[in-house]
N, CA, C and O atoms as a Maestro MAE file, in Angstrom:
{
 s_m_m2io_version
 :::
 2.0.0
}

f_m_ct {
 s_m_title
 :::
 protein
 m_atom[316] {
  # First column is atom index #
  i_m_mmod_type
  r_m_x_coord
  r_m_y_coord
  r_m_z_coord
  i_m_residue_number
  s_m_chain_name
  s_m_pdb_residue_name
  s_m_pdb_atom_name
  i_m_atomic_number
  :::
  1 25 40.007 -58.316 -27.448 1 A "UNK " " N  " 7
  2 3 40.486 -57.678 -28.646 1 A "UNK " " CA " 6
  3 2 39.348 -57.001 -29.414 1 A "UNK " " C  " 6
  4 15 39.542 -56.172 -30.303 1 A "UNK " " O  " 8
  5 25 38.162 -57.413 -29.008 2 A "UNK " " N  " 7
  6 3 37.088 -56.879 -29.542 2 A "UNK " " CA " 6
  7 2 37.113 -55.191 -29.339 2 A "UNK " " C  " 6
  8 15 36.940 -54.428 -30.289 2 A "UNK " " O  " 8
  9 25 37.324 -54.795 -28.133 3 A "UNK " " N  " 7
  10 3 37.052 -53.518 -27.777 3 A "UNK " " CA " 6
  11 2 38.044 -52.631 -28.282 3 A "UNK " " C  " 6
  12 15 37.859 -51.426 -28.453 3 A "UNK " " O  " 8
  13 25 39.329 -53.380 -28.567 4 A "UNK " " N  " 7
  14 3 40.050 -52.661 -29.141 4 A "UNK " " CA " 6
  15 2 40.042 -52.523 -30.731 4 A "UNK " " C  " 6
  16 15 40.506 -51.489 -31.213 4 A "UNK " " O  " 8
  17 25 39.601 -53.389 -31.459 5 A "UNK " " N  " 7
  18 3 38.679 -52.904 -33.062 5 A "UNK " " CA " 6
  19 2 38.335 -52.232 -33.179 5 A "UNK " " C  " 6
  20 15 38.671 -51.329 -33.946 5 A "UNK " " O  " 8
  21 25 37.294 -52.306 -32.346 6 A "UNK " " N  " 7
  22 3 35.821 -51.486 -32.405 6 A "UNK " " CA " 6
  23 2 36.297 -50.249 -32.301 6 A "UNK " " C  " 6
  24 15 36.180 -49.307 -33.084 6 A "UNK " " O  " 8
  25 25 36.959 -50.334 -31.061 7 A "UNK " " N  " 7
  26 3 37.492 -48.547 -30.729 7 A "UNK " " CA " 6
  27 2 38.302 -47.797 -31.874 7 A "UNK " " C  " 6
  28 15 37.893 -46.696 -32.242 7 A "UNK " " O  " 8
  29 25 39.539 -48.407 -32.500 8 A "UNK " " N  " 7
  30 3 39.981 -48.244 -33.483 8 A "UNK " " CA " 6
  31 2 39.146 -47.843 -35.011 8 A "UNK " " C  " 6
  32 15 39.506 -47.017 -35.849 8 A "UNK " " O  " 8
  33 25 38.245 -48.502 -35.027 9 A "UNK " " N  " 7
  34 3 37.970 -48.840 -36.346 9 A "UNK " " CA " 6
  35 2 36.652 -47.169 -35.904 9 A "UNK " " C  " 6
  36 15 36.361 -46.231 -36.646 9 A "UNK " " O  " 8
  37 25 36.303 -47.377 -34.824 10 A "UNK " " N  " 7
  38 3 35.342 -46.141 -34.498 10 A "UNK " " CA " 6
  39 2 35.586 -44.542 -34.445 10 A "UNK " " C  " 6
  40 15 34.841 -43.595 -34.699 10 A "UNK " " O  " 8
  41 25 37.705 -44.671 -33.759 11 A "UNK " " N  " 7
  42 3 38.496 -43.701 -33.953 11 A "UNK " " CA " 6
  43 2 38.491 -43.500 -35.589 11 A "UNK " " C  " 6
  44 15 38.065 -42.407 -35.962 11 A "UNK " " O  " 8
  45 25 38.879 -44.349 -36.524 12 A "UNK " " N  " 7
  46 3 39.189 -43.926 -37.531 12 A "UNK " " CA " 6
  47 2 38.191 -43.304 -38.364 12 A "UNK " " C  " 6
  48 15 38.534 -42.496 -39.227 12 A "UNK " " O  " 8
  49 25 36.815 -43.658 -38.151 13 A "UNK " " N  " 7
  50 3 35.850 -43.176 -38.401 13 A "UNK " " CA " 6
  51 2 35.866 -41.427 -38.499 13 A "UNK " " C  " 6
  52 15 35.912 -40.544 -39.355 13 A "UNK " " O  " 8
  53 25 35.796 -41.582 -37.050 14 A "UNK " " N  " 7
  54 3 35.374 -39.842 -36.385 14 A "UNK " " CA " 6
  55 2 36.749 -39.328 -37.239 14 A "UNK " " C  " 6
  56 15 36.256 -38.454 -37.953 14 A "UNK " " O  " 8
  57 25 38.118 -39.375 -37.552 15 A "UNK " " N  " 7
  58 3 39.102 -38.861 -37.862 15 A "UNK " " CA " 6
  59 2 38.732 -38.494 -39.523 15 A "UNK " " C  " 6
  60 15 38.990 -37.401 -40.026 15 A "UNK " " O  " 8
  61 25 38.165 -39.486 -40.162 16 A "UNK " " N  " 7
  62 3 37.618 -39.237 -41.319 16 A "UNK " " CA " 6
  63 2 36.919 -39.094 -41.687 16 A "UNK " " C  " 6
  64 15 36.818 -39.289 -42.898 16 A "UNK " " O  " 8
  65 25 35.722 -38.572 -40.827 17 A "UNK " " N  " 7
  66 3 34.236 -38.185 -40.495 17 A "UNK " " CA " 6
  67 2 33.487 -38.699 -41.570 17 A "UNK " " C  " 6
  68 15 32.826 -38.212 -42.488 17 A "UNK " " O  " 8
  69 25 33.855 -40.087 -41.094 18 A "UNK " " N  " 7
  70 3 32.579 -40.893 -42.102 18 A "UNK " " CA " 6
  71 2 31.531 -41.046 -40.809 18 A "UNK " " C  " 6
  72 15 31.717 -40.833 -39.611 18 A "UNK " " O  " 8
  73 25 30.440 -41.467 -41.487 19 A "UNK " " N  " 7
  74 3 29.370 -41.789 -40.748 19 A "UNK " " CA " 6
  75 2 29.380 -43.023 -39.916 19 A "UNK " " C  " 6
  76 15 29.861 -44.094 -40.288 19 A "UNK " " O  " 8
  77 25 28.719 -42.764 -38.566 20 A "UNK " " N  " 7
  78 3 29.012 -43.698 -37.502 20 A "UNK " " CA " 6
  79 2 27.347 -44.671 -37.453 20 A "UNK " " C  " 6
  80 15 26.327 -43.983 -37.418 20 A "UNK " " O  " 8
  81 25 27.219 -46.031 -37.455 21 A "UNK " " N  " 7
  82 3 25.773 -45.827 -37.125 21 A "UNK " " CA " 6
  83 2 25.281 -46.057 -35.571 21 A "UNK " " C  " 6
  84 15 25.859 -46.216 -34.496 21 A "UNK " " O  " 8
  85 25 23.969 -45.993 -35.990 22 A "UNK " " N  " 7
  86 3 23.365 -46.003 -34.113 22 A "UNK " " CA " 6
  87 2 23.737 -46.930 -33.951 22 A "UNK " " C  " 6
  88 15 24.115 -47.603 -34.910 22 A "UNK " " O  " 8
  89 25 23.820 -47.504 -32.401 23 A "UNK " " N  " 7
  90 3 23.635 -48.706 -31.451 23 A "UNK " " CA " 6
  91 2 23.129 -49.218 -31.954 23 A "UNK " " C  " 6
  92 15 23.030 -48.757 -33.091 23 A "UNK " " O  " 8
  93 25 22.429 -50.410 -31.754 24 A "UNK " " N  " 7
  94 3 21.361 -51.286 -31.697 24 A "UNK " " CA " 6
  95 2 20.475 -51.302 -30.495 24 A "UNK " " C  " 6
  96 15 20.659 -50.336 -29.756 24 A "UNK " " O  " 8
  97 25 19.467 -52.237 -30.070 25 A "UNK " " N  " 7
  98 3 18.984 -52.204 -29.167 25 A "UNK " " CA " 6
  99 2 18.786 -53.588 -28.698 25 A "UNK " " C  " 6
  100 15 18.770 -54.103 -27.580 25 A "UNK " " O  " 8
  101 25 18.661 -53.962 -29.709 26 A "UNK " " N  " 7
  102 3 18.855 -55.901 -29.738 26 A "UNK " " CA " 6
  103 2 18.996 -56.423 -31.274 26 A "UNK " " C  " 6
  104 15 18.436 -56.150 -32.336 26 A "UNK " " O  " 8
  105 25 19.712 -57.042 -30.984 27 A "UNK " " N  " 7
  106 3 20.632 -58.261 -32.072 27 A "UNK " " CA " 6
  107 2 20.036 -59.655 -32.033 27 A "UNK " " C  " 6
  108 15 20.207 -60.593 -31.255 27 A "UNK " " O  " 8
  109 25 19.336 -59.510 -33.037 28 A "UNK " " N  " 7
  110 3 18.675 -60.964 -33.234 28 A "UNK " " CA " 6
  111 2 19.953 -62.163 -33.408 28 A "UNK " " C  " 6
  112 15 21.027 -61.968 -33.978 28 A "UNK " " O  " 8
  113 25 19.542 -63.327 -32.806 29 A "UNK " " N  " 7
  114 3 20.352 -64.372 -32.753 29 A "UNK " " CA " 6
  115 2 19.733 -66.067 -32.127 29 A "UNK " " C  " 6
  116 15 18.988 -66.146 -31.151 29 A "UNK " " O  " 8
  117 25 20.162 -67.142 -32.819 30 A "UNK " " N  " 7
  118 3 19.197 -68.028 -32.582 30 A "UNK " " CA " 6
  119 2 20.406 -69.113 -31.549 30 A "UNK " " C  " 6
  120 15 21.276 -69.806 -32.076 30 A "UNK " " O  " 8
  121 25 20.221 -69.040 -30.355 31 A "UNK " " N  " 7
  122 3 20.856 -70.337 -29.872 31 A "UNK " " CA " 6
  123 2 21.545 -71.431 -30.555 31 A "UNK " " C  " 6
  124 15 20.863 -72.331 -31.044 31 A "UNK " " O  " 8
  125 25 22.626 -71.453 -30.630 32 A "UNK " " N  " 7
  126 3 23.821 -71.607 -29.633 32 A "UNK " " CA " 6
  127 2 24.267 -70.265 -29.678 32 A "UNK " " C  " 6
  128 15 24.872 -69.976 -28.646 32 A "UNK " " O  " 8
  129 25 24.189 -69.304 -30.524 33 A "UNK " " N  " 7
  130 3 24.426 -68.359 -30.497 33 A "UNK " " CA " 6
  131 2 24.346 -67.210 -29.270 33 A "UNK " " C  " 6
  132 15 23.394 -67.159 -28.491 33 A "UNK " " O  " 8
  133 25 25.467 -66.323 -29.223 34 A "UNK " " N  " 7
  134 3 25.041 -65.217 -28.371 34 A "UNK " " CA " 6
  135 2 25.494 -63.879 -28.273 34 A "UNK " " C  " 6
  136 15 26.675 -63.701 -28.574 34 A "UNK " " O  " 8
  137 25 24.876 -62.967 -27.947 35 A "UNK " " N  " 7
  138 3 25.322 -61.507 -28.400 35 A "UNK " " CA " 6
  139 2 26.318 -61.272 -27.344 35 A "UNK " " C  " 6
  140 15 26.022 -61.845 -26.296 35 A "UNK " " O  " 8
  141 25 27.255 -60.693 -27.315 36 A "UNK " " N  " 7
  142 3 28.431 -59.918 -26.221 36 A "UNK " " CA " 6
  143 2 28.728 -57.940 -26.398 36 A "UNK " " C  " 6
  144 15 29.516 -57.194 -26.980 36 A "UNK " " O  " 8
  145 25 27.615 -57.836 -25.550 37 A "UNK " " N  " 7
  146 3 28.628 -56.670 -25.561 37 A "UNK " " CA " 6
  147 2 29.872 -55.913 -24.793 37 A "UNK " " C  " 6
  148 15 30.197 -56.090 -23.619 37 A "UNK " " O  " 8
  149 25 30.569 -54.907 -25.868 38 A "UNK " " N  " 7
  150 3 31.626 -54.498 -25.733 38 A "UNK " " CA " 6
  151 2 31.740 -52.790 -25.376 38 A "UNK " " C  " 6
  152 15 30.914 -51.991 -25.816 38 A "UNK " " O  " 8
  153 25 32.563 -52.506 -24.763 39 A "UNK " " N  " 7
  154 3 32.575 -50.619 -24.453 39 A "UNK " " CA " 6
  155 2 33.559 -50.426 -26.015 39 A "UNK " " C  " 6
  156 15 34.481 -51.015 -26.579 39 A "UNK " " O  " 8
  157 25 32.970 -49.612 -26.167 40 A "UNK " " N  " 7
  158 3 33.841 -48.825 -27.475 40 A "UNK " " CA " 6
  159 2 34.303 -47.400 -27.096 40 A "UNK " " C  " 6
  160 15 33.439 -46.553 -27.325 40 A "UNK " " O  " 8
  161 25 35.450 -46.932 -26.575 41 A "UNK " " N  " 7
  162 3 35.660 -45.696 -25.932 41 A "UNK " " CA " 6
  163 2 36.632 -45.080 -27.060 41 A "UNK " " C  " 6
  164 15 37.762 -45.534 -27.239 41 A "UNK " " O  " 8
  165 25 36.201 -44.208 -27.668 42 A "UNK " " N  " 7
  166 3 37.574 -43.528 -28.620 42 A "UNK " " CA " 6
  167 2 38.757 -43.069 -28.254 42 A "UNK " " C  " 6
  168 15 39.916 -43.228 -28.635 42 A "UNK " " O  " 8
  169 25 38.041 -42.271 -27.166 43 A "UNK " " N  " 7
  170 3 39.057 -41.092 -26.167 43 A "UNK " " CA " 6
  171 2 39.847 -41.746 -25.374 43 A "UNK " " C  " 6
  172 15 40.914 -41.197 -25.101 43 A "UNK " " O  " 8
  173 25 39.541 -43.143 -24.762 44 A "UNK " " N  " 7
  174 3 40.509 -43.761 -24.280 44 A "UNK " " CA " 6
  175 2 41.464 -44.330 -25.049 44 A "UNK " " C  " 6
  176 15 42.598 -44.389 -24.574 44 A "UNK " " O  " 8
  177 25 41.226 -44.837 -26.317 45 A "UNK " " N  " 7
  178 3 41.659 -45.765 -27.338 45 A "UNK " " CA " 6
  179 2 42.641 -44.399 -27.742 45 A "UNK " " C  " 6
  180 15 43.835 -44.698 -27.717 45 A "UNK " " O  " 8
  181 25 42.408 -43.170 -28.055 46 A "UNK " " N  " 7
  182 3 43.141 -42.438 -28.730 46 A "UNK " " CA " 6
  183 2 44.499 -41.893 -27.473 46 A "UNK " " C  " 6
  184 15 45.650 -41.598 -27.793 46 A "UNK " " O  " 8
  185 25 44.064 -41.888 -26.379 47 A "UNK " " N  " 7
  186 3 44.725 -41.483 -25.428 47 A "UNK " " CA " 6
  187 2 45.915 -42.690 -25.434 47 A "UNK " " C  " 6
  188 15 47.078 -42.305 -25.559 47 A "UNK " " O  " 8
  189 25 45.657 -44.103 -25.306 48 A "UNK " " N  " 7
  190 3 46.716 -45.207 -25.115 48 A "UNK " " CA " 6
  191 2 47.254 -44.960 -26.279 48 A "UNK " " C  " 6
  192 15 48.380 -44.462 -26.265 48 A "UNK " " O  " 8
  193 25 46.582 -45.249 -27.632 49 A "UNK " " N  " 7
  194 3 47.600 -45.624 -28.555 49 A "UNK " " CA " 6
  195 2 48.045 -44.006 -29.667 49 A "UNK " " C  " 6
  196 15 49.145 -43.565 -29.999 49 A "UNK " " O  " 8
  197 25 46.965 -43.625 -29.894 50 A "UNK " " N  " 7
  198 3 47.514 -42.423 -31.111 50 A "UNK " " CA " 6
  199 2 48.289 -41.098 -30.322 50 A "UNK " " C  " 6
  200 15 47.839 -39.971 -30.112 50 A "UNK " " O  " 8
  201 25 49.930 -41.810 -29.892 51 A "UNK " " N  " 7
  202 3 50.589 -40.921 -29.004 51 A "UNK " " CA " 6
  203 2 52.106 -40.847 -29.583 51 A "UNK " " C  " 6
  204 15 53.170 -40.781 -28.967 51 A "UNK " " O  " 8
  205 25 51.780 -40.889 -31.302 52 A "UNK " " N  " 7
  206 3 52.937 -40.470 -32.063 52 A "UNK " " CA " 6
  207 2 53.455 -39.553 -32.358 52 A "UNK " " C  " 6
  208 15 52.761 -38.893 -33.130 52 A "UNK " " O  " 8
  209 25 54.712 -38.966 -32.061 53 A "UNK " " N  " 7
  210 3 54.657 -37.894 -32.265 53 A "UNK " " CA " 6
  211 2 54.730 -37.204 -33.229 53 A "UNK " " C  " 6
  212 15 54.522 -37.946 -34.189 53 A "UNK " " O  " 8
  213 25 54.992 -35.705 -33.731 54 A "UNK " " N  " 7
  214 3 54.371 -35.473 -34.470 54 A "UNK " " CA " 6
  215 2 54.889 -33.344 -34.967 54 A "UNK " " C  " 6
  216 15 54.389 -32.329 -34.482 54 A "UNK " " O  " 8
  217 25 55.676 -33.426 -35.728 55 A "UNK " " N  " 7
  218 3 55.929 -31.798 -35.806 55 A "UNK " " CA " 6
  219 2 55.923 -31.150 -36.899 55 A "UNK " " C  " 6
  220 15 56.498 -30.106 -37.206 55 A "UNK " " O  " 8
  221 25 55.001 -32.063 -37.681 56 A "UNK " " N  " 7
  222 3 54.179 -30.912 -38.536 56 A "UNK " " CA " 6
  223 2 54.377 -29.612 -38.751 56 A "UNK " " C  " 6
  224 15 55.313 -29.022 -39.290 56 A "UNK " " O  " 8
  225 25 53.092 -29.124 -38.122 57 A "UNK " " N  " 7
  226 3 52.192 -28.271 -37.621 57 A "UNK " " CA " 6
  227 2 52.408 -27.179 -36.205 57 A "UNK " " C  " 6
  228 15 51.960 -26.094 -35.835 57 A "UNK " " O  " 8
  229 25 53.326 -28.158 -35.738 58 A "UNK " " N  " 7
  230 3 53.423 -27.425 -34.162 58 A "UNK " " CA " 6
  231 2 54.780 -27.198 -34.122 58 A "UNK " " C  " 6
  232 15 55.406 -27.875 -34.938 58 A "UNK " " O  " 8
  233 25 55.678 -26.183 -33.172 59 A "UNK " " N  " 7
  234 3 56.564 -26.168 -32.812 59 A "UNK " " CA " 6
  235 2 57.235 -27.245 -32.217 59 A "UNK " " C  " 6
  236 15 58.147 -27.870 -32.758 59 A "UNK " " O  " 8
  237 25 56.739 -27.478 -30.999 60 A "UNK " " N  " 7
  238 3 57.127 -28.615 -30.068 60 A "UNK " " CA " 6
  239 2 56.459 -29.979 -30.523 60 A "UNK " " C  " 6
  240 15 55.353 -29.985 -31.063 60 A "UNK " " O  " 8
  241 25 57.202 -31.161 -30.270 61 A "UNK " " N  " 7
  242 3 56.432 -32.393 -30.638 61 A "UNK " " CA " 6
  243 2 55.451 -32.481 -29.777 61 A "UNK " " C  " 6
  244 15 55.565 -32.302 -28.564 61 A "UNK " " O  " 8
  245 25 54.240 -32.818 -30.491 62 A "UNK " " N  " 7
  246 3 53.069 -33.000 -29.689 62 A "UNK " " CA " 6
  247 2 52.338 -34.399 -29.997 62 A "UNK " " C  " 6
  248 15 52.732 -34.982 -31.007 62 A "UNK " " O  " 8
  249 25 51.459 -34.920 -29.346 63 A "UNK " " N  " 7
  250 3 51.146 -36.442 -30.058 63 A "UNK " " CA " 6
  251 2 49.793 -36.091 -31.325 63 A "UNK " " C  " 6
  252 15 48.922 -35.243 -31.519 63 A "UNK " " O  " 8
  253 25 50.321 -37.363 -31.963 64 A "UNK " " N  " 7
  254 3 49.627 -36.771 -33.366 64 A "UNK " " CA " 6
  255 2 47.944 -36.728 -33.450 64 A "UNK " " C  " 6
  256 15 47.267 -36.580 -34.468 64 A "UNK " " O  " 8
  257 25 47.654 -36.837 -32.584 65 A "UNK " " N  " 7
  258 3 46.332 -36.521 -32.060 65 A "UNK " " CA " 6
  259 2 46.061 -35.348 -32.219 65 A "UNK " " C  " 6
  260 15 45.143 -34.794 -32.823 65 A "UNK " " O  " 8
  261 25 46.881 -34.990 -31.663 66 A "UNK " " N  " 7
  262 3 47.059 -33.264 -30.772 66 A "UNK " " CA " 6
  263 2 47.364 -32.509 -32.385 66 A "UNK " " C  " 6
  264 15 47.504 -31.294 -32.527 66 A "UNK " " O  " 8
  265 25 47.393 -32.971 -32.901 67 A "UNK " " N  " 7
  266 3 48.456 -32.216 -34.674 67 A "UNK " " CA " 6
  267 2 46.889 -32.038 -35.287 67 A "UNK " " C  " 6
  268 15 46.432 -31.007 -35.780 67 A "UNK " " O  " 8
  269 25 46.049 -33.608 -35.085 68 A "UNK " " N  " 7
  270 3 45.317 -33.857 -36.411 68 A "UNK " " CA " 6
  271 2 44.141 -32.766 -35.590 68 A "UNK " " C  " 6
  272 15 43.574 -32.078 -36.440 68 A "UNK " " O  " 8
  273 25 43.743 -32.513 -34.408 69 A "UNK " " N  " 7
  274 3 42.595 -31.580 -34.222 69 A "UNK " " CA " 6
  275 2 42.905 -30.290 -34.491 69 A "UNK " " C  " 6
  276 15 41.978 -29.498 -34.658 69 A "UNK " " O  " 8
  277 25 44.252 -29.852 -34.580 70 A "UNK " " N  " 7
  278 3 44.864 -28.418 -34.574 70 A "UNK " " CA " 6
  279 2 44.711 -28.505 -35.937 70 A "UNK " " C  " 6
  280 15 44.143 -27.512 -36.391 70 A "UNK " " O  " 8
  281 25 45.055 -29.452 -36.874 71 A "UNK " " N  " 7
  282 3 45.146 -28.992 -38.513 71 A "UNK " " CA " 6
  283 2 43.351 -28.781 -38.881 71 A "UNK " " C  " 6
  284 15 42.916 -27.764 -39.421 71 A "UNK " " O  " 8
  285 25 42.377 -30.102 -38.411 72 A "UNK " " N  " 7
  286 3 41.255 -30.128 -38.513 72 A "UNK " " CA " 6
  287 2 40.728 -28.283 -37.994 72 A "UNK " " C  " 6
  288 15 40.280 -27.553 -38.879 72 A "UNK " " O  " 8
  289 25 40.840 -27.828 -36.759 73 A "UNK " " N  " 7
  290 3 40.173 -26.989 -36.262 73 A "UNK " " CA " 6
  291 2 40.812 -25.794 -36.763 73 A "UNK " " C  " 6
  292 15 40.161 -24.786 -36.488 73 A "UNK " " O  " 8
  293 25 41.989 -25.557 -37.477 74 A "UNK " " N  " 7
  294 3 42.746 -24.269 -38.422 74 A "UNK " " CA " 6
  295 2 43.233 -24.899 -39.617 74 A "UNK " " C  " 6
  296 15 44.432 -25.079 -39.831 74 A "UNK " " O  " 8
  297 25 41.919 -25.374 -40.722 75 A "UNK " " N  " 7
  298 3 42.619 -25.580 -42.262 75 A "UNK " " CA " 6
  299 2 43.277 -25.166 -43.260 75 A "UNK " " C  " 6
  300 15 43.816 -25.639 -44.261 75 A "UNK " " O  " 8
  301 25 43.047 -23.730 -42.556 76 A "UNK " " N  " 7
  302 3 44.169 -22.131 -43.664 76 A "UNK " " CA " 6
  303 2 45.061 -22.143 -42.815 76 A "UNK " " C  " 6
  304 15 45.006 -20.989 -42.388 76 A "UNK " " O  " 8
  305 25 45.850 -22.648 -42.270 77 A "UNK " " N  " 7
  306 3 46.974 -22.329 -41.456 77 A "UNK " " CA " 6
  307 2 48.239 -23.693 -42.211 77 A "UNK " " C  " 6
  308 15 48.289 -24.883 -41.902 77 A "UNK " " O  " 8
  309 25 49.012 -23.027 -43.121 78 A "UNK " " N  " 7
  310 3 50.111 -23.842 -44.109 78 A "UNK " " CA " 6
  311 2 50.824 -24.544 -43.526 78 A "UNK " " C  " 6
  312 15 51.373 -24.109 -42.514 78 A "UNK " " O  " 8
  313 25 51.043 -25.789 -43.940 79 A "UNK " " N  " 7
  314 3 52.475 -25.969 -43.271 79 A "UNK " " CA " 6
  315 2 53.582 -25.441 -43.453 79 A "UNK " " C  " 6
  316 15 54.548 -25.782 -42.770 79 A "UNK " " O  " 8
  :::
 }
 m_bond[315] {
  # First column is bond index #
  i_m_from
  i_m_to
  i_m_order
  :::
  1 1 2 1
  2 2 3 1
  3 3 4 2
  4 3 5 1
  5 5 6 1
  6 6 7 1
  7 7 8 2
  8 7 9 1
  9 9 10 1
  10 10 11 1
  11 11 12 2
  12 11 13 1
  13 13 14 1
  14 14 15 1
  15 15 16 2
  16 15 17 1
  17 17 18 1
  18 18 19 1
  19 19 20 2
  20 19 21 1
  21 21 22 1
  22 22 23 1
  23 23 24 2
  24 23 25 1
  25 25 26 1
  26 26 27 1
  27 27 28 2
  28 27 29 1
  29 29 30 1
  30 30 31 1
  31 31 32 2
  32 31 33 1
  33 33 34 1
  34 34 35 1
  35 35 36 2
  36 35 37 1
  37 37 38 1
  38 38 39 1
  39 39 40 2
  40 39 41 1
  41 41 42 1
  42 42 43 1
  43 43 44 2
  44 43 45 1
  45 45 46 1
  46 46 47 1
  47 47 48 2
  48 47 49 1
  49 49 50 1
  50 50 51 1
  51 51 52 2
  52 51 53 1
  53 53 54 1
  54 54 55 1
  55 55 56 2
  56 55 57 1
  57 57 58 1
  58 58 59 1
  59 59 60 2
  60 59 61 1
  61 61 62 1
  62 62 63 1
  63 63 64 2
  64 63 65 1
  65 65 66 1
  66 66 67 1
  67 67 68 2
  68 67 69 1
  69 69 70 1
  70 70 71 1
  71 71 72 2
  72 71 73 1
  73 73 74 1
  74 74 75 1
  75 75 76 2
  76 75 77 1
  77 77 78 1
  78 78 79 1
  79 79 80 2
  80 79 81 1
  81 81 82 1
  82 82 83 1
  83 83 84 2
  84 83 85 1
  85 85 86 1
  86 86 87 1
  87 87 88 2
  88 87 89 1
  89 89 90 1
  90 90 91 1
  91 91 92 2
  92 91 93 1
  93 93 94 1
  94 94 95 1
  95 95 96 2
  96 95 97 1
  97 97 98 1
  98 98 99 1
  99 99 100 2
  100 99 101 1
  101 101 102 1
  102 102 103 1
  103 103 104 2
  104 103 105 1
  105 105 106 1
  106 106 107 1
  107 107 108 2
  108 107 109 1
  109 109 110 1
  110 110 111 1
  111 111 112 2
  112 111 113 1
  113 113 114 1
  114 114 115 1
  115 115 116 2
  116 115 117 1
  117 117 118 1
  118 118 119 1
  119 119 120 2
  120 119 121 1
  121 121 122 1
  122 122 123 1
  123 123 124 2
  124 123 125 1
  125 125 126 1
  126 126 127 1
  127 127 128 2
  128 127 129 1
  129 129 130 1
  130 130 131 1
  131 131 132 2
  132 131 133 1
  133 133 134 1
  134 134 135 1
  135 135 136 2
  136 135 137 1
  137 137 138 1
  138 138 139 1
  139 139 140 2
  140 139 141 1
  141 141 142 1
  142 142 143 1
  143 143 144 2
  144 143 145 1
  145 145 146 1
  146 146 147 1
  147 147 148 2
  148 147 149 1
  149 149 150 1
  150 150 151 1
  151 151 152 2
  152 151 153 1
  153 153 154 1
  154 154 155 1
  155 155 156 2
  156 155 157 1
  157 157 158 1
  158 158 159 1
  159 159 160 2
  160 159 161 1
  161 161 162 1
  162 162 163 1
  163 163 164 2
  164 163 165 1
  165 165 166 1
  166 166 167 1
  167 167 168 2
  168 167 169 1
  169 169 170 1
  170 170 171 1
  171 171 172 2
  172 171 173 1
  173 173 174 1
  174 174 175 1
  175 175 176 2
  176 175 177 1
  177 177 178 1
  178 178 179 1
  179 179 180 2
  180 179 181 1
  181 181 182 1
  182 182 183 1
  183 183 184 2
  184 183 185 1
  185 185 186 1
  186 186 187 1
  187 187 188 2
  188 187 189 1
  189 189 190 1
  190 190 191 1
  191 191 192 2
  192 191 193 1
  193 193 194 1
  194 194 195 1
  195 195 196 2
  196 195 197 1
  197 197 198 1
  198 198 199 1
  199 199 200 2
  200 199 201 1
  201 201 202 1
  202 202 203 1
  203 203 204 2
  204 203 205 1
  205 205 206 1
  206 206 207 1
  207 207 208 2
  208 207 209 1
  209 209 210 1
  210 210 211 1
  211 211 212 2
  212 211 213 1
  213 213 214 1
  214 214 215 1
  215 215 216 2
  216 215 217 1
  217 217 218 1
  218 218 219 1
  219 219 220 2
  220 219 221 1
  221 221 222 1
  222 222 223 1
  223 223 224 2
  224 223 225 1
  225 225 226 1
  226 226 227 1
  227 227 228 2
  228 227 229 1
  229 229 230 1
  230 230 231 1
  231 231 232 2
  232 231 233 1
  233 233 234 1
  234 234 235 1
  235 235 236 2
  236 235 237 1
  237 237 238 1
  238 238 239 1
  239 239 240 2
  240 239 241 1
  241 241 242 1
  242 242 243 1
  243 243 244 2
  244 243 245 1
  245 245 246 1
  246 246 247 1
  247 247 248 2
  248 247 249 1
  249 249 250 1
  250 250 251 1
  251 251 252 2
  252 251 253 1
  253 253 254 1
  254 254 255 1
  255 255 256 2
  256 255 257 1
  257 257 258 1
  258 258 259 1
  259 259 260 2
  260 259 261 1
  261 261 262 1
  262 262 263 1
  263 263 264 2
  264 263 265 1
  265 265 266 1
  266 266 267 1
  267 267 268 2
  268 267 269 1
  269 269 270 1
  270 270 271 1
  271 271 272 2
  272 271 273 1
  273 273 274 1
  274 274 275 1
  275 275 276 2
  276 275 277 1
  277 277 278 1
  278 278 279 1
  279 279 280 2
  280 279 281 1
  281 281 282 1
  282 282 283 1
  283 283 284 2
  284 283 285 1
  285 285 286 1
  286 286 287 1
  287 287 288 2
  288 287 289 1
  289 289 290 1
  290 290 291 1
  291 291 292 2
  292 291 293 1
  293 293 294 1
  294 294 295 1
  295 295 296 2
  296 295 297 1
  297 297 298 1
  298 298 299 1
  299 299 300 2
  300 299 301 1
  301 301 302 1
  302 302 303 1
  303 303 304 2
  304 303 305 1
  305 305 306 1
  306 306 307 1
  307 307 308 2
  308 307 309 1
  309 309 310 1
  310 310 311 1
  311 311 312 2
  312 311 313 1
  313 313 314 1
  314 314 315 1
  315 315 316 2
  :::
 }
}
């Protein structure tokens, strides 16, 4: 469930173009403790789940993915 947070919470980011930060490189941690890492993929995360549809903006229903880069990439274009 981790990867799916992360991905989410990383999608929502880029959608509201807040700032993302770097990686790390190592994560301090003292035994018993331990670091896990996780893939954080947006494009996959946006592909499974943000596939609502969506007719705004577009003629045909398209998934609302597909709405929010078309409104993002033409902001003078009205509904």
């Amino acid at each position: 469930m981790a990867e799916d947070a992360a991905s989410m919470w990383l999608w929502d980011a880029e959608n509201n173009k807040e700032a993302i930060p770097d990686a790390s490189n190592a994560l301090p941690h003292d035994p018993p403790q331990f670091v896990s890492m996780i893939l954080a993929d947006t494009d996959a995360w946006r592909s499974a789940n943000d596939n609502i549809e969506s007719k705004e903006t577009l003629a045909a229903a398209a998934p609302q993915w597909l709405n929010h880069e078309a409104e993002t990439a033409h902001p003078h274009i009205q509904k």
